[in-house]
N, C-alpha and C positions, 0 to 999 in steps of 0.2 A: 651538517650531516656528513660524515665520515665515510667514505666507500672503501671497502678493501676494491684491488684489481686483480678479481681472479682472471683466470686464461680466456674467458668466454668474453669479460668484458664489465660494464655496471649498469644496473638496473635503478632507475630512479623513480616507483613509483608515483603518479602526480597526487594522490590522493594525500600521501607523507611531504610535499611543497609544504615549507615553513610558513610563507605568506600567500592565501588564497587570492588577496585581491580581490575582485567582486565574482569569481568561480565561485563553487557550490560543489560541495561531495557529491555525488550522486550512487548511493549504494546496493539501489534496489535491483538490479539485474548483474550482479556480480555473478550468480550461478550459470546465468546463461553465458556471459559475456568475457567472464573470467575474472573481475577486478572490479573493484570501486572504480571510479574517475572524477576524475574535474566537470564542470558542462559551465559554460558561460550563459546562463538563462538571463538575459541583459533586457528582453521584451522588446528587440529591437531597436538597444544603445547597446554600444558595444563599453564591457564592463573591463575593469579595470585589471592590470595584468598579476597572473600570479606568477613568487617566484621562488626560488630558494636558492641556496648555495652547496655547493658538492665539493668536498674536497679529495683532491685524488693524490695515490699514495706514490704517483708515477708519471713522468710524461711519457706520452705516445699518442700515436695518429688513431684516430678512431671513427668507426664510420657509425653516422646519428640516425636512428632509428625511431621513428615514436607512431605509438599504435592511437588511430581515432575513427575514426565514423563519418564516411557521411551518409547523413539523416534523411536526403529529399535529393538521390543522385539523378541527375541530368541539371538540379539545380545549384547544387553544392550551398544551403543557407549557413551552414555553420564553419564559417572558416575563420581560419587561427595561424599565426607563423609560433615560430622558435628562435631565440633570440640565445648567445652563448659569449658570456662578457660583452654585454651589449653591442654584438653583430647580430642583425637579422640573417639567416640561414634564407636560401632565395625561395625555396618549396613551402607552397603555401597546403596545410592539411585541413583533411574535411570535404578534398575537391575533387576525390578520383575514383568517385561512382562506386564505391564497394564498402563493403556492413565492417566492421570493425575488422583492422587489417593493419599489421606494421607495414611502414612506407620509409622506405629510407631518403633522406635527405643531402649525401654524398658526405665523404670525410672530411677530418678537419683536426689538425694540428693542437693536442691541449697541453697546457704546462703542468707538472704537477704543483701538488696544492688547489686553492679555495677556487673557482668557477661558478660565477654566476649563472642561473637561469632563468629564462621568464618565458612562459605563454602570451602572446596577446593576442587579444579576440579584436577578429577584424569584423563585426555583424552584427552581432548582441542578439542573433538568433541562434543558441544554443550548441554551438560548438561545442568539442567534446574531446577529451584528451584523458587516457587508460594510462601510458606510462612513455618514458624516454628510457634508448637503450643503449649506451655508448659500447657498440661491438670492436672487439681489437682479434676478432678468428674468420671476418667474414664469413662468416656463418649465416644464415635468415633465422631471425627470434623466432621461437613458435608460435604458433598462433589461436591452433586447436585446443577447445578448452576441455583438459582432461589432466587425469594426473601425472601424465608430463611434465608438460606445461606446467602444472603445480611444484612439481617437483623442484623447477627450474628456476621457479622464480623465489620459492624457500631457500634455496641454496644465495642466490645473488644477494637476499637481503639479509643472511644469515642468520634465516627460522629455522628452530629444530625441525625436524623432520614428524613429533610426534607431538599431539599437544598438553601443553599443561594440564596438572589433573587439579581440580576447584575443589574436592573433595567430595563429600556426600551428604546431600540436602533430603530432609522429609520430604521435599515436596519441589518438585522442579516445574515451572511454570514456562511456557514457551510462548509470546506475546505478548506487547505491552499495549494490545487497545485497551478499552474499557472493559469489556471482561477479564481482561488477564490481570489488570489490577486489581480490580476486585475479588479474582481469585488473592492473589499475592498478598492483597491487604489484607482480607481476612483469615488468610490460615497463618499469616502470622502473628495476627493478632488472637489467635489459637496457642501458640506457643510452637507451631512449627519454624523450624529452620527454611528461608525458601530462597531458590533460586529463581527473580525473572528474568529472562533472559528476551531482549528485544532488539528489533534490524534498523530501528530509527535514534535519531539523539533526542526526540521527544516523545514521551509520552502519549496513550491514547489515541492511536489508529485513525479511524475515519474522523475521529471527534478532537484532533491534535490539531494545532494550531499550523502545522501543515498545514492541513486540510481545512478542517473549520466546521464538521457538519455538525449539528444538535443530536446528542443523545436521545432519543424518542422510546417510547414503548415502556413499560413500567420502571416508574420514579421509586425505585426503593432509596433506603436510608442510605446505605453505601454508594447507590449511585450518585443522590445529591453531593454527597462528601465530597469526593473526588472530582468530581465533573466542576465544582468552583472556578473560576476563572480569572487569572493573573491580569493587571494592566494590558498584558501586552500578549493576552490571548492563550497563553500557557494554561494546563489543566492542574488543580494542584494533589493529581495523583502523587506525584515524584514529590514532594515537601512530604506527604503522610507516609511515604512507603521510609523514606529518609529516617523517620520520627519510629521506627518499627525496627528494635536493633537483631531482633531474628532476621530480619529481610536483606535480602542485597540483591540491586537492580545491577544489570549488565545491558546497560545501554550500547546501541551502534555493535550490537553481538550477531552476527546470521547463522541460523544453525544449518548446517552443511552434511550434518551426518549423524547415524543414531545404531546400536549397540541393541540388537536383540537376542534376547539367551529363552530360547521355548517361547512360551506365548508372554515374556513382561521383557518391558526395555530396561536395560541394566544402566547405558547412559549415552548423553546426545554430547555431540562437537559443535561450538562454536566457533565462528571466524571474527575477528573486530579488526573494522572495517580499517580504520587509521593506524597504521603499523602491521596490519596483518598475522596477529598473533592467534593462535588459536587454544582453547579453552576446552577442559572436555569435565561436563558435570554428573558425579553420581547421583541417580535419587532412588528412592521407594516407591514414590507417585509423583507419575506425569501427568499435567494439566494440559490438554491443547488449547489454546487460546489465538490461535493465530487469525482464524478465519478463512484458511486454506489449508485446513489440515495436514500442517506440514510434515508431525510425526508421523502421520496415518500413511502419508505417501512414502516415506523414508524406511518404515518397517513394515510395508507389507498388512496395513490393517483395513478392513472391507470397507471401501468408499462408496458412495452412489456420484453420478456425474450426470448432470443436465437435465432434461424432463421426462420424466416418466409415461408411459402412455397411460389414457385414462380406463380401461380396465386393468390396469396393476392395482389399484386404490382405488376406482369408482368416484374420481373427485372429477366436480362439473368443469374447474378450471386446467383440468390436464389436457392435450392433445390426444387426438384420437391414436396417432403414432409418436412413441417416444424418439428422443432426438438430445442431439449435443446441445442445442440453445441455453445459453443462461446468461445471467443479468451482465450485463459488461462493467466497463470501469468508466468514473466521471472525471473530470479536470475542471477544480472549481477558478473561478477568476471574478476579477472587480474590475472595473474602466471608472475615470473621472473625469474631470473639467478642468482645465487649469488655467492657469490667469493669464494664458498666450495663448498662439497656436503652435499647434505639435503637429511636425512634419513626421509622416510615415514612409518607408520607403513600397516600393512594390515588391510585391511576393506573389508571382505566378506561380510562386511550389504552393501554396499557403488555396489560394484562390482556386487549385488545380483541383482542392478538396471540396473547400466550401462550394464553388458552385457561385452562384448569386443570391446566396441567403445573407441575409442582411438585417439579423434580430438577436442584440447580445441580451436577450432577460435570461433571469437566471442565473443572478449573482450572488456572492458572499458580501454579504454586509460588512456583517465583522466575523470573528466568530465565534459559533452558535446561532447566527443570524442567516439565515441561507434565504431561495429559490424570493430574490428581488428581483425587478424589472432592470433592464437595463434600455439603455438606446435602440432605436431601428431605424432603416432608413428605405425610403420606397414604398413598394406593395406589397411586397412578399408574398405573391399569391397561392405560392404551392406551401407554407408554410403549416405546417399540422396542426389541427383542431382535434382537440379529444374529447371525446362524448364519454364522461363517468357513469351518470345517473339523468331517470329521466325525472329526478324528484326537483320541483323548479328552486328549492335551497339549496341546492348545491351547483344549479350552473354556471354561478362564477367558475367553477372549477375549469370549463373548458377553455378557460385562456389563461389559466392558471402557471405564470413564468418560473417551474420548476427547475430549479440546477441539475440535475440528475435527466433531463431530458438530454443533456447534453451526454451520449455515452457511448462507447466502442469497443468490439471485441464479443461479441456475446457467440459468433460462429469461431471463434478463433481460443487454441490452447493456453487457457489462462497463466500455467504455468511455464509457459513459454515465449509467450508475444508480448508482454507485458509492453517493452521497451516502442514496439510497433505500434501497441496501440496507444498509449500515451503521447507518442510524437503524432499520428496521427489526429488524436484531437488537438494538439497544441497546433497542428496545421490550419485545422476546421477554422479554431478561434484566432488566429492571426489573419484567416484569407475574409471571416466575418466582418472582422472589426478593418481591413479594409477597406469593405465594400460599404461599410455603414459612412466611412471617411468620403471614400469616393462620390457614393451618391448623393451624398447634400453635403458637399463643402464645406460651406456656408455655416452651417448649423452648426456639423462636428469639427470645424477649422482646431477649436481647444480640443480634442477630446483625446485621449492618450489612457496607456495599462497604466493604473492604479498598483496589479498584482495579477499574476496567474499561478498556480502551482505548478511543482515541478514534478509531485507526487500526487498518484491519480487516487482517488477515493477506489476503494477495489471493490468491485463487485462481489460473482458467485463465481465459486471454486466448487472443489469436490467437497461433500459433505458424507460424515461418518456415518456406519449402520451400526445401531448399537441392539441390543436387546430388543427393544422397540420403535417402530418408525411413526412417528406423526404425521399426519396426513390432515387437509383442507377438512375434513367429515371430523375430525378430532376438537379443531378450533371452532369451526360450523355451531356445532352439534353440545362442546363443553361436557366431551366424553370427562366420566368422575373415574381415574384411576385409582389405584390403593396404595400404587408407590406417588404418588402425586405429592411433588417438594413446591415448589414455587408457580407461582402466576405469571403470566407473559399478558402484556395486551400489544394492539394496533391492528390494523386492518389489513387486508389483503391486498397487498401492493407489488402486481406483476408488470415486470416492464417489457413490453412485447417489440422485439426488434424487427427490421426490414432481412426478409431473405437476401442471402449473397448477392450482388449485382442488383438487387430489386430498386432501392430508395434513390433516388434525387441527391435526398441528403442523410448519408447512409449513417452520420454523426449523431442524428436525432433520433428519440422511441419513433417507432414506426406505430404505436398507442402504448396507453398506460390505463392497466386494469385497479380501480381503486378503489375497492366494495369495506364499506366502516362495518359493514356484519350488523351485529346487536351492539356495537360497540362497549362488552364485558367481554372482561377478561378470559382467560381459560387458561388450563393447567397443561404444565409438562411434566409425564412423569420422570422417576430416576434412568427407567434403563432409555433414557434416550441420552443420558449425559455419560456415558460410558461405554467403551468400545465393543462389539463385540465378540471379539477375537485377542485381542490385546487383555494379559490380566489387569493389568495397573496403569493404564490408560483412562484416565475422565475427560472431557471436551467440555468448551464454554461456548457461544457464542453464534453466527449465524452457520455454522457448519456441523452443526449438533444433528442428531439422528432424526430428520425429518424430511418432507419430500420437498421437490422442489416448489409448487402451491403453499405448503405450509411452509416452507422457510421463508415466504416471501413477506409473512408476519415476524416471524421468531427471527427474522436477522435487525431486528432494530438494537437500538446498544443498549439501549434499558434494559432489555430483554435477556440481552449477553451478560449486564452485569450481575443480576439473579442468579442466571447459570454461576456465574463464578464464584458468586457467594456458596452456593450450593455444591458446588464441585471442593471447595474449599474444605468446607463442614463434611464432606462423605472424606477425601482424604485424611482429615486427621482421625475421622474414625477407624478409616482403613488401619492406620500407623498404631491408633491406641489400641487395635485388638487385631493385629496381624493376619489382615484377610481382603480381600480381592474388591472392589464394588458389588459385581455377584456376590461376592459372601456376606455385605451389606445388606442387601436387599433380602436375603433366604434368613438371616438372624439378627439383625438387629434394626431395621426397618424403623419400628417406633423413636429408637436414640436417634437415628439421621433423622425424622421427622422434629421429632420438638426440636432440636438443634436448631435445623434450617429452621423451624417457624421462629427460634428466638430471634434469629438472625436477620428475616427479612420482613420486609411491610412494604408496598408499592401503592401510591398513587394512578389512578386511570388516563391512559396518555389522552384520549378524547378532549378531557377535563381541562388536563393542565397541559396541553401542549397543541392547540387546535392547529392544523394550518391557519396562515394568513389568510386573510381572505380578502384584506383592503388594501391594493397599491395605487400608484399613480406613475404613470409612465415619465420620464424623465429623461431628458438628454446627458444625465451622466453618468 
């Protein structure tokens, strides 16, 4: 890696290190936080050093800057040095109580030519490292993230200022869960050109081998496709989009920015994450697929946000007063057994959360295998019991070792605490499995992380208002629309959190509302999959035009995937008779009808997808 030396100095992003070592990209709060980074997710081993080589065009004295975090200040868990031609630099980072912040490390004499670098993690509890900054003007690196700072650091690593244009796609797709593939898959299996454009290097959102969770809610034919599953947990969306030569995926792409001309977007900005190049895509028709309405929020198109009061809709499951509450985000994990004992260290930042709860169920088997038992240790006496029904076949449910119990954020700005709340539950589960060590020795002497994510399953964001809103009386009830494209199934699955300061263990649902209805399906119709104020905007997924009660059905990925079969099938009609989804629905209604009917067929998620219902508690 080649540095020019400008006057300001060189910029060595960590996220561009040749050798990561056992780091991990972490790209998800680049908007808030300014940058990809490094993070050592070690699970408390400290992981092995990343490094690269910098070749400089000049000697000179330079003073060493490098921007990191610490994640649990008063306890500093994630510390890491700086090592430069194998000298350790004496400043240890991660340890100086403050959120992401350049800290300089004092100067140091470098020759010109090749200079080694390396991170090493001194914790293997998630250390975190944004960039190194070798200053030659004494100057302090910016810090504020805005398009300064932007500016700034285009210039050091010699990004144009404006970005590439990818040209112009029928059909521009923005997320690679499971609906955004199966938007992507099928319009180009239409013969559109499609751009998808996605912020992870795997496929498939909640249901990626990040993550792990089971696609649920209607099993259409598209969804089985895709949802396949590699040896080693991959989804084999990415092989069928590959095999699709109209299609091109732009993986590790975040889109940062979006181009509205009147009421249609003309074209959205990408950033990719590794090299920081940015991308800018024309299209005709936008699909949101994200799950967070990310266009919606970028141009200015009508969102709903949090829960509605219940005479806006009349639905039994709303609050008397509307309110910001909505579903937060989970951090799924697996613990094992190993053929010794495994020594843990203490973590008072970790325990300062959990409390004295001491019950890891609600594991990732594998994935698609979710909400297993896991170990416990003691009484747990404050531990939450949920009352579902009082029908006596389903009272297994109320011990029932859901993953998703596990979750955080539901009072806090989704599109903003992300980073908060995800270290927060990686606290919860590290001071858990603790106390599960602690309290019986003996027992869990072997018991050590298997795995935990570093990428939180994401809850509920803002959802679009389209033409029409869905409401809990719509699914109830199996209201018969006339624009009515596809079927959705699953149940009403509200997760109801602990008010601020309220819970013990504010990590856990405070309940979980979970009514199977008549367990049959019901329809969504079109104008909820299309915006409405945006001309050339469609939406897929759980952030489609519905309230927060009815989304707590329509956000399963099955569910998404339909959507995007169906958003798929309205935009290439948009493109074949040059007109809006409104112009859809007012004249050609029947052609988008038998389309999508060719197009979809779903399975009843009851059927084929039951909860479990038989575990056995296990020490590992």
């Amino acid at each position: 890696m080649t540095q020019s030396l400008a006057a300001t100095g060189v910029l060595i992003e960590a996220e561009d290190f040749q050798n990561y070592g056992g780091w991990v990209v972490d790209s998800q709060f680049e908007t808030q936080m300014g940058s990809p980074y490094l993070l050592a997710h070690g699970l408390g081993k400290p992981v092995a050093d990343a490094t690269t080589v910098v070749t400089l065009p000049a000697a000179g004295e330079f003073e060493v800057w490098v921007r990191a975090k610490d994640w649990a200040p008063g306890h500093h868990p994630g510390r890491f040095t700086l090592s430069i031609d194998g000298q350790v630099l004496d400043t240890e980072f991660g340890a100086n109580d403050r959120d992401w912040s350049w800290q300089s490390a004092g100067k140091v004499a470098l020759p010109k030519g090749e200079i080694a670098l390396a991170l090493h993690d001194l914790t293997g509890f998630d250390g975190r490292c944004d960039a190194i900054y070798l200053g030659a003007d004494g100057a302090v690196p910016p810090n504020d993230v805005d398009d300064a700072s932007r500016r700034w650091r285009k210039a050091l690593r010699g990004l144009p200022d404006e970005p590439s244009d990818e040209g112009e796609f029928d059909v521009v797709v923005v997320g690679g869960g499971v609906s955004g593939c199966a938007a992507a898959l099928t319009a180009a299996r239409l013969g559109q050109r499609v751009a998808l454009i996605h912020d992870r290097p795997v496929l498939g959102g909640n249901a990626s081998k990040e993550i792990g969770l089971m696609p649920r809610g209607a099993q259409g034919s598209v969804l089985r496709e895709l949802s396949q599953r590699t040896p080693d947990g991959d989804l084999m969306a990415g092989a069928l989009l590959e095999a699709e030569p109209t299609a091109a995926v732009f993986m590790e792409h975040r889109i940062v920015g979006a181009k509205r001309v009147g009421d249609r977007i003309v074209s959205v900005d990408a950033v990719e994450a590794r090299g920081g190049f940015e991308r800018r895509f024309r299209g005709k028709v936008f699909i949101d697929a994200s799950g967070v309405a990310q266009l919606g929020v970028l141009v200015d198109a009508e969102t709903m946000f949090g829960r509605e009061a219940r005479s806006e809709f009349d639905e039994g499951y709303a609050p008397e007063v509307a309110d910001e509450m909505h579903h937060g985000n989970t951090l799924f994990f697996r613990t094992r057994m190993a053929d010794h004992p495994v020594p843990f260290p203490e973590v008072p930042w970790a325990t300062e959360v959990s409390k004295d709860y001491a019950n890891l169920s609600g594991q990732l088997k594998q994935s698609g295998i979710e909400n297993m038992p896991g170990p416990a240790a003691g009484a747990n006496p404050d531990t939450p019991v949920f009352q579902f029904s009082d029908t006596p076949s389903q009272a297994w449910m109320m011990q029932f070792p859901a993953t998703h119990y596990w979750e955080y954020g539901q009072w806090l700005d989704p599109y903003t605490s992300g980073e908060l709340v995800r270290d927060y539950l990686m606290r919860a589960l590290y001071g858990t499995f603790s106390n599960v060590k602690n309290l019986e020795p003996e027992t869990y002497a072997n018991l050590e992380f298997d795995w935990m994510a570093f990428v939180a399953a994401q809850g509920e964001f803002r959802r679009y208002k389209g033409d029409y809103v869905l409401t809990e009386n719509d699914i109830r009830n199996h209201t018969r629309f006339n624009d009515m494209l596809i079927a959705n199934d699953g149940s009403f699955c509200i997760h109801c959190a602990w008010a601020p300061g309220e819970g013990k263990y504010d990590f856990r649902l405070k309940d979980w509302i979970f009514d199977g209805r008549d367990q049959q399906s019901y329809g969504i119709p079109f104008r909820c999959l299309y915006s409405a104020n945006i001309d050339n905007l469609l939406m897929a997924g759980k952030h489609i035009s519905v309230t927060h009660v009815a989304g707590s059905s329509v956000k399963l990925m099955g569910n998404g995937a339909q959507h995007g079969v169906a958003t798929a099938a309205a935009a290439f009609l948009c493109n074949e008779h040059d007109t809006t989804p409104r112009g859809l629905l007012d004249n050609h209604l029947d052609k988008l009808r038998n389309l999508v009917d060719a197009l979809t067929g779903h399975d009843h998620d009851m059927t084929s997808h039951p909860p479990q219902r038989k575990f056995t508690a296990v020490p590992g």
